[in-house]
Backbone as CSV, one residue per row, in Angstrom:
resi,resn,N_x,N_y,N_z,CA_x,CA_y,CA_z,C_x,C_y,C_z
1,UNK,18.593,-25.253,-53.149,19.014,-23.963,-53.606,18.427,-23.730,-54.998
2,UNK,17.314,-22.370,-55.217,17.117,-22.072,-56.289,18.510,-21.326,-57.333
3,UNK,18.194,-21.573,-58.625,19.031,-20.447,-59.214,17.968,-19.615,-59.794
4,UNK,18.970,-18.354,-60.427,17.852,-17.614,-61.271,18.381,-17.302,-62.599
5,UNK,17.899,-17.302,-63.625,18.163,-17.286,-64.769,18.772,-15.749,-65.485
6,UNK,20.102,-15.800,-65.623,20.327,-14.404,-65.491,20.248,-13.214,-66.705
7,UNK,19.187,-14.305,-67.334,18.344,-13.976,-68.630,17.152,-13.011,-68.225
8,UNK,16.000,-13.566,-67.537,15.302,-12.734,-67.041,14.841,-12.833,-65.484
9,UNK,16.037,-13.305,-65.043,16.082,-12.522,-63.505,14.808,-13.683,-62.768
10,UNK,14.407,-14.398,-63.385,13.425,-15.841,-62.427,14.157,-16.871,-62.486
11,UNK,13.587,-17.450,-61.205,14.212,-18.505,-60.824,13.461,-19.901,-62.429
12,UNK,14.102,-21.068,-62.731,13.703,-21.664,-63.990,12.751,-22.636,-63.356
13,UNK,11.416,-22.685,-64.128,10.486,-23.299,-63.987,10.658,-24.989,-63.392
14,UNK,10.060,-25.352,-62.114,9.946,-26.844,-62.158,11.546,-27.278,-62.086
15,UNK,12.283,-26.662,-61.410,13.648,-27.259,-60.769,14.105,-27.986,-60.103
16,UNK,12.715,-28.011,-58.773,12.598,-28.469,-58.020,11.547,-29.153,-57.687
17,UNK,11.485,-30.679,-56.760,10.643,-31.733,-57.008,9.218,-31.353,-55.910
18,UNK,9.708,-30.163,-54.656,9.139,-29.830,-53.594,9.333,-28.573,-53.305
19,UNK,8.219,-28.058,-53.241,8.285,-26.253,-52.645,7.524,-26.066,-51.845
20,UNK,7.760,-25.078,-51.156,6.706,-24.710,-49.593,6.427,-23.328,-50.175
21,UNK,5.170,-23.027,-49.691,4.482,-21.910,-50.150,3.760,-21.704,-49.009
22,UNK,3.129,-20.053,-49.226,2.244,-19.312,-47.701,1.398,-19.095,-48.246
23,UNK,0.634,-18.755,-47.528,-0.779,-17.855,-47.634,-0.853,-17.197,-48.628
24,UNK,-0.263,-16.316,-48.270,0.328,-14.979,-49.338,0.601,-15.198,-50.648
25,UNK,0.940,-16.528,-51.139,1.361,-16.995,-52.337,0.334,-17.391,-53.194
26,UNK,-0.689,-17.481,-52.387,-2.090,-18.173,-53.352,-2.954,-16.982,-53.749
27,UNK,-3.346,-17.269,-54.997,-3.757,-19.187,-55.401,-2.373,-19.499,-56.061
28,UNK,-2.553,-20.724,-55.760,-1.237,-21.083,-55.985,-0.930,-21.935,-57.407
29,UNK,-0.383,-21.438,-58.903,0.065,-22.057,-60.062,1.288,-22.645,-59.995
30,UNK,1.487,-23.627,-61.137,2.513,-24.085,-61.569,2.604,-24.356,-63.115
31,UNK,3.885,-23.822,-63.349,4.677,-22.421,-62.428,4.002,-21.646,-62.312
32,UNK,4.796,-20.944,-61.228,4.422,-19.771,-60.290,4.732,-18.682,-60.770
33,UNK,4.042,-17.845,-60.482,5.321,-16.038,-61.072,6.192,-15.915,-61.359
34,UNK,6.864,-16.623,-59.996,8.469,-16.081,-59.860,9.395,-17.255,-61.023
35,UNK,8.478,-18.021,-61.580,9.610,-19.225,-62.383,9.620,-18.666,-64.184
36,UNK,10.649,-18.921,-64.397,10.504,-18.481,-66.323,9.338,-19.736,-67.352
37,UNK,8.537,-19.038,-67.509,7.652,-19.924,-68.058,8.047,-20.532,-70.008
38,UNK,9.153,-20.058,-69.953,9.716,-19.801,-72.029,10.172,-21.561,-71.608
39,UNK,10.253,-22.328,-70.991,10.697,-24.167,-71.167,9.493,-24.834,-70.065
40,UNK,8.599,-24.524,-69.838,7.794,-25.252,-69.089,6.569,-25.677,-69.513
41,UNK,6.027,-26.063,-69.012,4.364,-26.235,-69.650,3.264,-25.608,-69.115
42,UNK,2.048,-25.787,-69.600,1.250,-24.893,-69.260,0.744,-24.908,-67.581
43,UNK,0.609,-23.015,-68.006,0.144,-22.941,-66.084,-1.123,-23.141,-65.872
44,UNK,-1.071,-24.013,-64.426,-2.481,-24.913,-63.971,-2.102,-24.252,-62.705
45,UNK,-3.639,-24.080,-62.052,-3.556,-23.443,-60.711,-4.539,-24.968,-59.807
46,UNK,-3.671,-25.225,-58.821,-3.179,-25.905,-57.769,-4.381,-25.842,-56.629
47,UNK,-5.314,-26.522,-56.461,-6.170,-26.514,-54.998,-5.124,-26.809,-53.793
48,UNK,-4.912,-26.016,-52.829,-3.659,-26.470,-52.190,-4.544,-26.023,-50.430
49,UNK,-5.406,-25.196,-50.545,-6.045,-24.964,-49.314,-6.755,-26.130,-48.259
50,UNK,-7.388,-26.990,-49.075,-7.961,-28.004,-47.744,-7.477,-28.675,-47.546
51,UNK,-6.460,-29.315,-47.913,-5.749,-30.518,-48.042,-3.986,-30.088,-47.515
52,UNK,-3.899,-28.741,-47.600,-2.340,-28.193,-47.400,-1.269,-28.629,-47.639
53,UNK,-1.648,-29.457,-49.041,-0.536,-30.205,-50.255,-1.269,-30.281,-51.596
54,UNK,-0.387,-30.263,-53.033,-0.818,-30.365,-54.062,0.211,-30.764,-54.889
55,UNK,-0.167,-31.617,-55.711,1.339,-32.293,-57.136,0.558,-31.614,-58.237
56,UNK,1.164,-31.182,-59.137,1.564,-30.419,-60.063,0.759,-32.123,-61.339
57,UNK,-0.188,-31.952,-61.642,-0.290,-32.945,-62.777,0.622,-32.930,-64.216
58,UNK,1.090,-31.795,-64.570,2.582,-31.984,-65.422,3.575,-32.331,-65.388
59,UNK,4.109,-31.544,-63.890,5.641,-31.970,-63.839,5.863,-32.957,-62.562
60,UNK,4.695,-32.824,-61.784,4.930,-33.921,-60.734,5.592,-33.090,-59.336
61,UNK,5.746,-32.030,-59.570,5.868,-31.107,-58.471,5.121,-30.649,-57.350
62,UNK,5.699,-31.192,-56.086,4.482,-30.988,-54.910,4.487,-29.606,-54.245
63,UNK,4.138,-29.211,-54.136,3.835,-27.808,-53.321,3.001,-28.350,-51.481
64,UNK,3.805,-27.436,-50.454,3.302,-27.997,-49.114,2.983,-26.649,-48.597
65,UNK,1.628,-26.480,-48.298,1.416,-25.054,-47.805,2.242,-25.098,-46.096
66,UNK,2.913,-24.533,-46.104,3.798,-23.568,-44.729,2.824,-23.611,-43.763
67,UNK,1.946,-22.630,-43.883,1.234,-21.636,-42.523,-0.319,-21.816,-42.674
């Protein structure tokens, strides 16, 4: 279960150790859009297409492409 920060309405950066993401979502950063970037570190964008997995070299966060 995400929360969202009811500061500015995103869910908080790097909460979670595993996220699934689509098509639609790429290219795919971390963090992502939807996370508050004001406590995280810098955004790195993610090769996640040939391989249809990627860890996050900061926070250690894997991303699993869905579809």
């Amino acid at each position: 279960m995400t929360r969202t920060d009811t500061a500015t309405g995103r869910a908080p950066a790097n909460a979670e150790r595993r996220y699934e993401v689509t098509r639609a979502e790429l290219p795919l950063s971390c963090p992502s859009p939807a996370m508050a970037l004001w406590n995280s570190h810098p955004r790195v964008y993610l090769p996640i297409e040939a391989t249809g997995s990627a860890t996050c070299p900061y926070c250690g966060a894997v991303y699993v492409l869905k579809d």
